[in-house]
C-alpha positions as CSV (number, residue, x, y, z in Angstrom):
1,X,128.9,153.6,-45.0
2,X,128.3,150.6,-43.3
3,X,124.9,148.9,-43.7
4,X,122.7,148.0,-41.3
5,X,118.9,147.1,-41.1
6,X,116.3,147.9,-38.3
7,X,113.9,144.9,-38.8
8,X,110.6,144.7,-35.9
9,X,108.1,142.1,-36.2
10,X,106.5,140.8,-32.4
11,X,104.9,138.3,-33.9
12,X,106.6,136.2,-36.2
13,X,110.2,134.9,-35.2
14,X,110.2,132.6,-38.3
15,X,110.4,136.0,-40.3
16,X,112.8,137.5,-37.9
17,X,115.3,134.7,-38.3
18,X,114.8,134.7,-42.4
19,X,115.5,138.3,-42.1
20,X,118.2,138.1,-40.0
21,X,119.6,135.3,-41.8
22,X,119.7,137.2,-45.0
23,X,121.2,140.1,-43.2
24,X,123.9,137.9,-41.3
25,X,124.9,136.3,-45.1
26,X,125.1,139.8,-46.7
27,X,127.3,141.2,-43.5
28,X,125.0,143.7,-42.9
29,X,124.8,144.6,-39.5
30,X,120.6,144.1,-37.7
31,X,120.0,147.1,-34.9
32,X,118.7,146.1,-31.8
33,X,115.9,148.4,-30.2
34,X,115.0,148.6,-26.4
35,X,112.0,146.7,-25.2
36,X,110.9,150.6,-24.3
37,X,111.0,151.4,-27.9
38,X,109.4,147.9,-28.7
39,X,106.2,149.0,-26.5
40,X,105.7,152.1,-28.6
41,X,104.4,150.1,-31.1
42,X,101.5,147.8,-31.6
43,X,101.2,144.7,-31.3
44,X,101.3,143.7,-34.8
45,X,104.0,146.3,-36.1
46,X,106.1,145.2,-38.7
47,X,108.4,147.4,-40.7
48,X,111.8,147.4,-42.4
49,X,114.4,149.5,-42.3
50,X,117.4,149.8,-44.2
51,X,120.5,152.4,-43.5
52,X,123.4,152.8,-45.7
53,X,122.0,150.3,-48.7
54,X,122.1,152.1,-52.5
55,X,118.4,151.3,-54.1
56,X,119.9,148.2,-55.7
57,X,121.5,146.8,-53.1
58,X,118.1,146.8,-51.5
59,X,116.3,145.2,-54.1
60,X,119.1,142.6,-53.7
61,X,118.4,141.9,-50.2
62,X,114.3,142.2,-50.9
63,X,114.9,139.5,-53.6
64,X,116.7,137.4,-51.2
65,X,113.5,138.0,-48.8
66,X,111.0,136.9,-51.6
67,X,112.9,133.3,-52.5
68,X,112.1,132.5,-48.5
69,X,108.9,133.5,-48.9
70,X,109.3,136.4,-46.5
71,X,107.0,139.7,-47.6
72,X,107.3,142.9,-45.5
73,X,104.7,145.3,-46.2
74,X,106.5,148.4,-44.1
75,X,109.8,149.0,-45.6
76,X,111.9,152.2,-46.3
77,X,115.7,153.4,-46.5
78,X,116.9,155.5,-44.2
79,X,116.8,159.4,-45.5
80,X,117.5,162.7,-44.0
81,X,114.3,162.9,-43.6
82,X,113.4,160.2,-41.3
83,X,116.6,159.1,-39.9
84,X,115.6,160.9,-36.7
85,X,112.0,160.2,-36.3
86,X,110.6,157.7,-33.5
87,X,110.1,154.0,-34.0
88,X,106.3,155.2,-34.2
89,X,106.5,158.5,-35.9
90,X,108.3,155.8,-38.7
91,X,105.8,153.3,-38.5
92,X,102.9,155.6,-38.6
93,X,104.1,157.5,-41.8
94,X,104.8,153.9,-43.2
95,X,101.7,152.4,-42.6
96,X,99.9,155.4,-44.6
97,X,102.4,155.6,-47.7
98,X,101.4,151.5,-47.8
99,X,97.6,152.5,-47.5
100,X,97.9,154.9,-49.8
101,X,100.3,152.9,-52.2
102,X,97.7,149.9,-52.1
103,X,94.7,152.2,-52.5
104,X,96.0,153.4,-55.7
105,X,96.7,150.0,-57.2
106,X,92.7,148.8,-56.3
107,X,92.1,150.6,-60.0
108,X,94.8,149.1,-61.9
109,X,93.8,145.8,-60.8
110,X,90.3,146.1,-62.1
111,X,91.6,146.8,-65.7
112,X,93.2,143.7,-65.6
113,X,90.4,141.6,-67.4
């Protein structure tokens, strides 16, 4: 299967051309999305999405991403489950599984002393 990312940020085009640099030196190939599809989101969306990538292949690429100094809090792999969803049914569920994900780290961190 070929891979291919899905990578939104509006904000940031520093991050978008990291991103898409990685991408472009790993051959993978970056989906475009219609300004339509773009306004579904908000204003700061930024998510990740990788289609076709084995689990270490994406660590690969996410190690890549953390030498540049680029962090992307909403990231996923494409499943069965959510290969069909909208841009913002994927953000949405995202953005909670990160909430949730960084609420149940808050007591970890605590023990840390």
């Amino acid at each position: 299967m070929e891979k291919k990312i899905l990578y939104i940020n509006k904000k940031d085009a520093d991050k978008v051309r990291g991103v898409h640099g990685i991408a472009l030196l790993r051959k993978v190939k970056i989906l475009k999305i219609t300004e339509e599809e773009r306004d579904t989101l908000p204003e700061e969306a930024e998510l990740l999405k990788f289609i076709g990538f084995s689990s270490q292949e994406v660590g690969n690429f996410l190690q890549d991403m953390k030498k540049l100094g680029i962090r992307v809090n909403l990231k996923c792999m494409e499943t069965e489950n959510n290969k069909n969803w909208s841009l913002l049914e994927l953000y949405r569920e995202l953005e909670e599984e990160h909430a949730y994900m960084t609420q149940q780290r808050k007591p970890e961190e605590g023990k840390k002393e």
